[in-house]
C-alpha positions as CSV (number, residue, x, y, z in Angstrom):
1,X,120.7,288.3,-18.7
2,X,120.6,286.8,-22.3
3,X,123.0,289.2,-24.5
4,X,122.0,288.8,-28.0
5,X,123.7,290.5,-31.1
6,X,121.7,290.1,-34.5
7,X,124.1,290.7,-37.5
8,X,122.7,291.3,-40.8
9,X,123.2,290.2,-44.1
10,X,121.9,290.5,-47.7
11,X,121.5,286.8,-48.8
12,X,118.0,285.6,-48.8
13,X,116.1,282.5,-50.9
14,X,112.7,282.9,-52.5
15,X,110.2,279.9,-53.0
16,X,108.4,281.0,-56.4
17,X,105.3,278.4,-56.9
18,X,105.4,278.5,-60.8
19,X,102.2,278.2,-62.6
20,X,100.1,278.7,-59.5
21,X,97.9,281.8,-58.4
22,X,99.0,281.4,-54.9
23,X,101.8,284.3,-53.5
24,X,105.5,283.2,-53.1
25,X,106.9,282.7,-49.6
26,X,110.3,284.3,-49.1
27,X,112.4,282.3,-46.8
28,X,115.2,283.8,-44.9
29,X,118.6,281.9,-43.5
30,X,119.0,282.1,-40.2
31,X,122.2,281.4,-38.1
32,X,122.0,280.8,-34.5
33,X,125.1,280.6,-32.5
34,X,125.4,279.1,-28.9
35,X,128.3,281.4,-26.6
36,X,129.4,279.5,-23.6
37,X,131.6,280.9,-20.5
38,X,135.3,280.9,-21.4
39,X,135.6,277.6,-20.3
40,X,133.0,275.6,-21.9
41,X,133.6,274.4,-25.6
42,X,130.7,274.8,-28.7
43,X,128.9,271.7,-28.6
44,X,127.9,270.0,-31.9
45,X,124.7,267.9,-31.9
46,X,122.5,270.5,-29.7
47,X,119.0,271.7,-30.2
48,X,117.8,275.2,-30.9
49,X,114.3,275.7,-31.4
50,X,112.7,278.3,-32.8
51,X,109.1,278.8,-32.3
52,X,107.1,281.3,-34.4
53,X,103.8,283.4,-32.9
54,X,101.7,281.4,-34.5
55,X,102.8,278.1,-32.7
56,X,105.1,276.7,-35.4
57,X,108.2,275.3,-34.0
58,X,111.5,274.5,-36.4
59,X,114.3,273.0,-34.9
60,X,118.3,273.0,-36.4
61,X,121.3,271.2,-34.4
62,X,124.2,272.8,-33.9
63,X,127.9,272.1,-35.8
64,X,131.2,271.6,-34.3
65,X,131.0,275.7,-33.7
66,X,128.2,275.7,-31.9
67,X,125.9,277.3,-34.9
68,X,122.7,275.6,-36.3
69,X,121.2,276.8,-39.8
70,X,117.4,277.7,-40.5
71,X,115.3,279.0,-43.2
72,X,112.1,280.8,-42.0
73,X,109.6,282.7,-43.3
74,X,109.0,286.5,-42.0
75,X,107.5,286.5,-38.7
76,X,108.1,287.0,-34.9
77,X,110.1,284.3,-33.3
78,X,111.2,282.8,-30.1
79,X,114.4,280.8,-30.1
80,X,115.8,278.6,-27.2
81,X,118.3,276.3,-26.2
82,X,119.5,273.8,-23.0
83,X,122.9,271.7,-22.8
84,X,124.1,269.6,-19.8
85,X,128.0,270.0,-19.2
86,X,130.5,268.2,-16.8
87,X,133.5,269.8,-15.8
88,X,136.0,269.0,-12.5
89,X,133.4,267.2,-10.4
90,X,130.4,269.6,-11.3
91,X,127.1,269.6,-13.6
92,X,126.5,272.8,-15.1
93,X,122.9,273.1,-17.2
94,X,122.9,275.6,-19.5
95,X,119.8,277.9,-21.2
96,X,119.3,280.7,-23.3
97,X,116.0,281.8,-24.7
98,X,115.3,284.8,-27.0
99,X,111.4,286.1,-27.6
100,X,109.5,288.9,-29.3
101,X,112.6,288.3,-32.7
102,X,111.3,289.7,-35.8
103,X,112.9,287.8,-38.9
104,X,112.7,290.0,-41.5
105,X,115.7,289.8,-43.2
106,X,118.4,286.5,-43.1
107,X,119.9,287.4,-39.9
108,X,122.9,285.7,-37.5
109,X,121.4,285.5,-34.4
110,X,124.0,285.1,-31.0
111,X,122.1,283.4,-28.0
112,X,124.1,283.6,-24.6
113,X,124.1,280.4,-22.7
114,X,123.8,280.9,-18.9
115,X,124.5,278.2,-16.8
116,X,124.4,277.1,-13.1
117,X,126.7,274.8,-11.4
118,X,125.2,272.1,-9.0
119,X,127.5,269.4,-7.1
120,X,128.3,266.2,-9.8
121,X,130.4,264.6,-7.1
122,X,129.0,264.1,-3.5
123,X,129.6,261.9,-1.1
124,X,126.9,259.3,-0.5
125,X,127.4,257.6,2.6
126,X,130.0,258.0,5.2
127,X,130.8,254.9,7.8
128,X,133.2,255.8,10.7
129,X,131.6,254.9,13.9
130,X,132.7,251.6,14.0
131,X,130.6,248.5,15.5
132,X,130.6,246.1,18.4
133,X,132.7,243.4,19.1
134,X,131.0,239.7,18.8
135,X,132.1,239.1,22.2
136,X,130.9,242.5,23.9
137,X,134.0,243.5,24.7
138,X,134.0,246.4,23.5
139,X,134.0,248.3,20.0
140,X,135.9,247.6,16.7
141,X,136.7,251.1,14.4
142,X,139.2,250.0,12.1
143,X,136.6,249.6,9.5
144,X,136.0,253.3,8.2
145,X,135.1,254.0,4.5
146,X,133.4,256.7,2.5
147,X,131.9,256.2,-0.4
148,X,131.7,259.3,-3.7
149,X,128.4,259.1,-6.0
150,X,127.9,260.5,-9.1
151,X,124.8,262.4,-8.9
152,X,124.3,263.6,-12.4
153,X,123.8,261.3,-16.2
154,X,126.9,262.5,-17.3
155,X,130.2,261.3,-17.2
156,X,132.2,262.6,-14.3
157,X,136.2,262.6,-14.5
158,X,138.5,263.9,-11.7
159,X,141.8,264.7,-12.5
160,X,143.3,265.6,-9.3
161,X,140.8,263.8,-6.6
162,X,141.3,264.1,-2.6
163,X,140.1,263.8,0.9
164,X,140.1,265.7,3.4
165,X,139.0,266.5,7.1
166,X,138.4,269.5,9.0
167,X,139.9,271.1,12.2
168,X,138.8,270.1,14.9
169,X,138.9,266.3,14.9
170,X,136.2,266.2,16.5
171,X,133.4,269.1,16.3
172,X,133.3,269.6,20.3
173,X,137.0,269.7,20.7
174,X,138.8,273.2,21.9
175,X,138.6,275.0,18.7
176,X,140.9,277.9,17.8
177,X,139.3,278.3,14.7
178,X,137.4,280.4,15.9
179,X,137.7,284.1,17.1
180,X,135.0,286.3,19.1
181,X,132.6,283.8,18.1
182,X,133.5,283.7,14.2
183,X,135.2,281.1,12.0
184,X,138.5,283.0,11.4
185,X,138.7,281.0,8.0
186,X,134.7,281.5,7.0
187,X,135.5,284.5,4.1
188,X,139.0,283.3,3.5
189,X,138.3,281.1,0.5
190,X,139.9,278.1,2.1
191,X,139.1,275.0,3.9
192,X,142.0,273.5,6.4
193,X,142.1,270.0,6.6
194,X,143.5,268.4,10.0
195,X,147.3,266.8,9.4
196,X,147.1,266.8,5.7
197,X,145.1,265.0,2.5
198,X,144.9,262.0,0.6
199,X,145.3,262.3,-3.0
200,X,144.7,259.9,-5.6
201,X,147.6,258.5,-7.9
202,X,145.7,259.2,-11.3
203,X,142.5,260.5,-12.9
204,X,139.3,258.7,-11.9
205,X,136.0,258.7,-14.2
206,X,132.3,258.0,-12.5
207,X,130.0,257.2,-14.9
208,X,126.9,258.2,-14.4
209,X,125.2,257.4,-10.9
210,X,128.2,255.4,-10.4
211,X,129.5,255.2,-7.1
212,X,133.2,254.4,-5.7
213,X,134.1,252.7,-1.9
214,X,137.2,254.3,-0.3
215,X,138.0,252.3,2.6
216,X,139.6,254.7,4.7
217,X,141.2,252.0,7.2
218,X,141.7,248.7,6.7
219,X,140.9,247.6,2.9
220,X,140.0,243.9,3.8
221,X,136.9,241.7,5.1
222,X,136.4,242.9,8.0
223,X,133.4,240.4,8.8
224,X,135.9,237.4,8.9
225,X,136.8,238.7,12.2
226,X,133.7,241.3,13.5
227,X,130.6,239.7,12.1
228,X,129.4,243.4,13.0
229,X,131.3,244.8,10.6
230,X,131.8,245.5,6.8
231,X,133.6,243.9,3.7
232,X,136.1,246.5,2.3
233,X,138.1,244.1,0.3
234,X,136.4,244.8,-3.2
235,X,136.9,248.7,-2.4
236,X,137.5,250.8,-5.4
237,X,140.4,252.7,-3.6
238,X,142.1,252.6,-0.2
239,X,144.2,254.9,2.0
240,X,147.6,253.4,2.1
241,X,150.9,254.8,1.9
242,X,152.9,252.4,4.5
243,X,156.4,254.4,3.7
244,X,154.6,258.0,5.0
245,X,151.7,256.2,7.7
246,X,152.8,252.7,9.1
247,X,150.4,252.2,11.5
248,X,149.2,248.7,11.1
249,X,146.2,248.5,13.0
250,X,144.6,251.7,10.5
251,X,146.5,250.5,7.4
252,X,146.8,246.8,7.5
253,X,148.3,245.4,3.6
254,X,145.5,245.9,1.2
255,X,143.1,243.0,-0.2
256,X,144.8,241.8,-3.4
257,X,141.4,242.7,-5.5
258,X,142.4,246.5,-4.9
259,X,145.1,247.4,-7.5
260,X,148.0,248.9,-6.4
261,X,147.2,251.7,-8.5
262,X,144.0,252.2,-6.7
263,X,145.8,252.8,-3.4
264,X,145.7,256.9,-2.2
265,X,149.1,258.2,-1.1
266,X,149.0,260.8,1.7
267,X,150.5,264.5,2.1
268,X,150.7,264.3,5.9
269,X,152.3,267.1,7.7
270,X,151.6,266.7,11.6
271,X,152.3,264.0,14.3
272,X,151.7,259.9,14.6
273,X,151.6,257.3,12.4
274,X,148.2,257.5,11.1
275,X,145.7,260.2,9.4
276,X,143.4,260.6,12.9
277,X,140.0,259.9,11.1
278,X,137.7,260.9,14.1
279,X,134.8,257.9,14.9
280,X,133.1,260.4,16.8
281,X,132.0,262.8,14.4
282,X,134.8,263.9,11.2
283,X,134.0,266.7,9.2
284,X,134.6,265.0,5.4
285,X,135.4,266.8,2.4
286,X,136.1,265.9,-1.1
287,X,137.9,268.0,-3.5
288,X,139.6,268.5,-6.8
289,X,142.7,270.2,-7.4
290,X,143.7,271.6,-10.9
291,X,145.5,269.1,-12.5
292,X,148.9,271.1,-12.8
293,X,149.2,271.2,-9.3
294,X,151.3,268.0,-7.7
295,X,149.3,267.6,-4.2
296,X,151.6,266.5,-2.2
297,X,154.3,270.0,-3.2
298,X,151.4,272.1,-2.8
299,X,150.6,270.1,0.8
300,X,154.2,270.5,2.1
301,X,154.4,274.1,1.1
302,X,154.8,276.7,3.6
303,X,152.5,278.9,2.0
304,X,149.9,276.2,1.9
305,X,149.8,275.0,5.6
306,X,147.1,276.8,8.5
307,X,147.4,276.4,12.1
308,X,144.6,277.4,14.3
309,X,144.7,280.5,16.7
310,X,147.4,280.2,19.3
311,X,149.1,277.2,17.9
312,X,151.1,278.4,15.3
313,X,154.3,276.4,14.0
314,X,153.0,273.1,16.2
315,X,152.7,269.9,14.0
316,X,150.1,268.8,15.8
317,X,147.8,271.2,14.6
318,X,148.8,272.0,11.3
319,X,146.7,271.7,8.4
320,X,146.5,271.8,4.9
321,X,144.7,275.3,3.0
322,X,142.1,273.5,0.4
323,X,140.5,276.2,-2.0
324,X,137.2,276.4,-1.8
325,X,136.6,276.6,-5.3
326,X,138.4,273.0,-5.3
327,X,135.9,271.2,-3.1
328,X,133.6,269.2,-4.3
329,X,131.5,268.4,-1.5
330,X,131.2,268.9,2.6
331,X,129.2,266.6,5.7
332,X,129.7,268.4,9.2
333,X,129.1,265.1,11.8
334,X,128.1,266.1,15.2
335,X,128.2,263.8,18.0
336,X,125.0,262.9,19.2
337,X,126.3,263.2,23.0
338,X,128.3,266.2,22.4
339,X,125.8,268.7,20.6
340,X,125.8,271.3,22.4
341,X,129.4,271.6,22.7
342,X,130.1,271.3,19.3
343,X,130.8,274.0,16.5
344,X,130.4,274.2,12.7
345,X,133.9,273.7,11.3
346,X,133.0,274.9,7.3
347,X,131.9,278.4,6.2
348,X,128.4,278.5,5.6
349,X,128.4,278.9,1.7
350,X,129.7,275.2,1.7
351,X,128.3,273.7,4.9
352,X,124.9,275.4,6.4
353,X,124.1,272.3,9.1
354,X,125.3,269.0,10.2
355,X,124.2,265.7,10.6
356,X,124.0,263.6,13.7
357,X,126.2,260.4,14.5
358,X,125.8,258.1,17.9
359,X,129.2,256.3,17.0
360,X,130.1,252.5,18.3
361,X,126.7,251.1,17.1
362,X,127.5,249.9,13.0
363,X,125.5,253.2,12.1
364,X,126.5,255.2,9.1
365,X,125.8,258.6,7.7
366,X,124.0,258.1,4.6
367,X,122.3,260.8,1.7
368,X,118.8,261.4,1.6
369,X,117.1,260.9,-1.6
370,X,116.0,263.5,-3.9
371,X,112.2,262.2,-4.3
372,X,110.5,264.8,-6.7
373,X,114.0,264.4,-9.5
374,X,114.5,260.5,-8.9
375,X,110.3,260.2,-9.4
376,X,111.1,262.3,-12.7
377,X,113.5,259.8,-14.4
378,X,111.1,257.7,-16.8
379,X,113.2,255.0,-16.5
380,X,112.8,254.5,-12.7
381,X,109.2,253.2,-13.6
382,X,108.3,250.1,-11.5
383,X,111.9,250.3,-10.2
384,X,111.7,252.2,-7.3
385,X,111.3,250.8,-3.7
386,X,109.2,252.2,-1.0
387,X,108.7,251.9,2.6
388,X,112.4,252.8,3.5
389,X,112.6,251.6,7.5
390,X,116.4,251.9,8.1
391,X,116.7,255.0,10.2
392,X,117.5,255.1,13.8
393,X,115.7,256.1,16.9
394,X,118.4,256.7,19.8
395,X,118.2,256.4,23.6
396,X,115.8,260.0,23.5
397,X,113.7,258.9,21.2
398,X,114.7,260.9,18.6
399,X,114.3,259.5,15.1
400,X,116.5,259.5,12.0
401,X,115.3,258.7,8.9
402,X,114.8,259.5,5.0
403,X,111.6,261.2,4.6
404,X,111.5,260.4,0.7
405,X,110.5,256.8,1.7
406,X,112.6,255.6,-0.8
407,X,114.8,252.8,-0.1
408,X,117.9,254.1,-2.4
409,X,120.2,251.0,-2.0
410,X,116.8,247.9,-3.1
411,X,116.2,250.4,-5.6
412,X,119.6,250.4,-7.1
413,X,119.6,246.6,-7.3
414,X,116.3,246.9,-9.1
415,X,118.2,248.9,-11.7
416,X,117.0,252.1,-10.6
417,X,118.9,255.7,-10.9
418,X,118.9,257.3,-7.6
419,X,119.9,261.2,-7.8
420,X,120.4,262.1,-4.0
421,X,119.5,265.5,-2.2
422,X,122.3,268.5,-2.2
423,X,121.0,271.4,-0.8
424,X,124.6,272.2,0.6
425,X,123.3,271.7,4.4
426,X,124.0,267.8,6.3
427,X,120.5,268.8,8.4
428,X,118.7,268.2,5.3
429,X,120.5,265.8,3.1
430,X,121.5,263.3,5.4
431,X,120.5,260.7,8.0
432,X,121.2,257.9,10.3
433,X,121.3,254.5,9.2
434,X,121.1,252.0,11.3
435,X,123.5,249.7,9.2
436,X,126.1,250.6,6.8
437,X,125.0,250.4,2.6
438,X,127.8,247.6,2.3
439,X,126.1,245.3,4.1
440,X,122.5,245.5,2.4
């Protein structure tokens, strides 16, 4: 609903047209004001337009309070307005519109802006299968990384950024999660994450359709040694806090490209010596905390930490309590040899499928492209590349691929913006690549 409160007041200008035979034409001032959500800020610089019945259109920007200034004859009058916002990893667009308005009088005129919220932040592409050795002896998956897009043209900043990964480790696992058939957690307004969450040291800023690599293990060429594998030594951040997780084989000493900065430090609260990111099918999150809260207090607290049905108080289980409203985005991976087993680990309003993963093949789980809004940006003209042919077809026959056609990553390096699909279900947003982005 658009609330509008018209306020009236006596001031009015006349246009006299001395020595002529033709009548005067009173013109009114108009005021109208833009009211956001609490939250949201008046925006100088926007555009309200108000269209009369006979097809005239005047337009006004607004001031540093959100008001814009007209002068209009008598008549009936629509008046609208739009405005794109970012706030905490989220795009919010923003409308009013007000018809059937007679101007009679000068008037102030108060236009509710509605808004809806779609994800800012996603993740783009997730690698954790690993690949084969060069030798055939067996499979290499120290070489994880996932990488955050910013799906929206405005400027994203995160204040309070982190990872994390549901219970189960893997999605066919004994779950305890859930009871007579239900996710115990599914209306609770929390997500666990397995073991604890990696948080990052300061605020981070995406520009828009910017993306940012975190390699998850191992921030170094891994090609020097698996010709399979992937180069994660220009990563923008890195898991890596050696004094909490000293496991060398996950965490080796960072590339020196990667500021120290740049490295994630970890609030881990169960068993080991590394975060157990599963290379058979994680369930990925990414969220953002308010920025008053210190993640890794609020990781540690008592009040803060889940454990699954019927293991309460063990370490090995224990898991960190993520709000819901903090998370930015979700990707359920099922194994592609354990479907059937396997069970949704997020509540439906964040997560409503999964994607599939056949793991030890260099295969990653990678965005589909939103065709009909990444046709729509005029500069994409001539930029965009078709006949995508990077999906997978497994053992069964059963194909993977992105039904846009697009190829996202040759049109990228043509200069092209790519805004990627985010219906809130894996099924449809994602699917199999048959080789990781970093090594187009």
């Amino acid at each position: 609903m658009i609330a509008i409160a018209v306020m009236m007041f006596a001031a009015c200008q006349t246009d006299p047209i001395e020595n002529s035979k033709e009548p005067s034409i009173t013109l009114y001032d108009v005021v109208a004001e833009l009211v956001y959500p609490a939250e949201f800020a008046p925006a100088e610089g926007i555009e309200i337009v108000a269209k009369n019945s006979n097809g005239t259109t005047t337009t006004a920007s607004t001031d540093s309070e959100g008001k814009a200034s007209f002068q209009l004859p008598e008549g009936k009058y629509e008046f609208s307005a739009s405005d794109k916002r970012a706030l905490d990893g989220y795009s919010y667009t923003f409308n009013a519109m007000v018809s059937n308005l007679v101007i009679s009088e000068s008037t102030t005129i108060q236009l509710e802006m509605t808004g809806s919220r779609s994800g800012q932040i996603l993740i783009k592409e997730i690698y954790a299968g690993g690949c084969q050795k060069d030798d055939g002896s067996g499979v290499y998956q120290f070489d994880k990384y996932i990488t955050i897009y910013n799906n929206s043209d405005q400027v994203a900043t995160l204040n309070n950024f982190g990872v994390g990964m549901a219970n189960p480790f893997n999605a066919h696992a004994s779950n305890g999660n859930y009871v007579d058939g239900v996710l115990s957690y599914a209306d609770q307004g929390f997500t666990p994450s397995a073991n604890g969450i990696w948080f990052m040291q300061h605020p981070i800023t995406l520009q828009p359709f910017e993306e940012k690599v975190i390699a998850v293990n191992g921030a170094i060429n891994h090609t020097t040694t698996y010709s399979n594998s992937v180069d994660l030594s220009n990563a923008d951040y890195c898991m890596y806090d050696p004094e909490v997780l000293a496991n060398t084989s996950y965490y080796p000493a960072p590339s020196e490209t990667i500021a120290v900065e740049d490295y994630m430090k970890v609030c881990f609260i169960g068993l080991g010596n590394a975060w157990a990111f599963s290379a058979i099918c994680p369930g990925v999150f990414i969220f953002n905390l308010d920025e008053t809260i210190d993640p890794l207090a609020y990781g540690q607290a008592e009040e803060n930490i889940y454990y699954p049905a019927g293991n309460e108080g063990n370490a090995v289980y224990a898991c960190v309590k993520i709000p819901n409203e903090a998370i930015l985005d979700v990707v359920d991976i099922f194994s592609a040899e354990h479907l059937d087993e396997s069970l949704p680990r997020f509540s439906n309003t964040l997560e409503a499928g999964y994607t599939v993963l056949t793991n030890k093949l260099g295969y990653t789980s990678y965005r589909n492209v939103d065709k009909e809004a990444t046709e729509a940006i005029a500069e994409n003209e001539g930029k965009l590349v078709y006949g995508y042919a990077k999906g997978t077809v497994d053992a069964n026959g059963a194909s993977s691929t992105d039904n846009s056609g697009i190829d996202a990553e040759a049109s990228i390096a043509a200069g092209a913006k790519i805004i990627y699909l985010d219906t809130n279900n894996s099924t449809n947003d994602f699917h199999q690549r048959a080789n990781a982005a970093l090594r187009d």
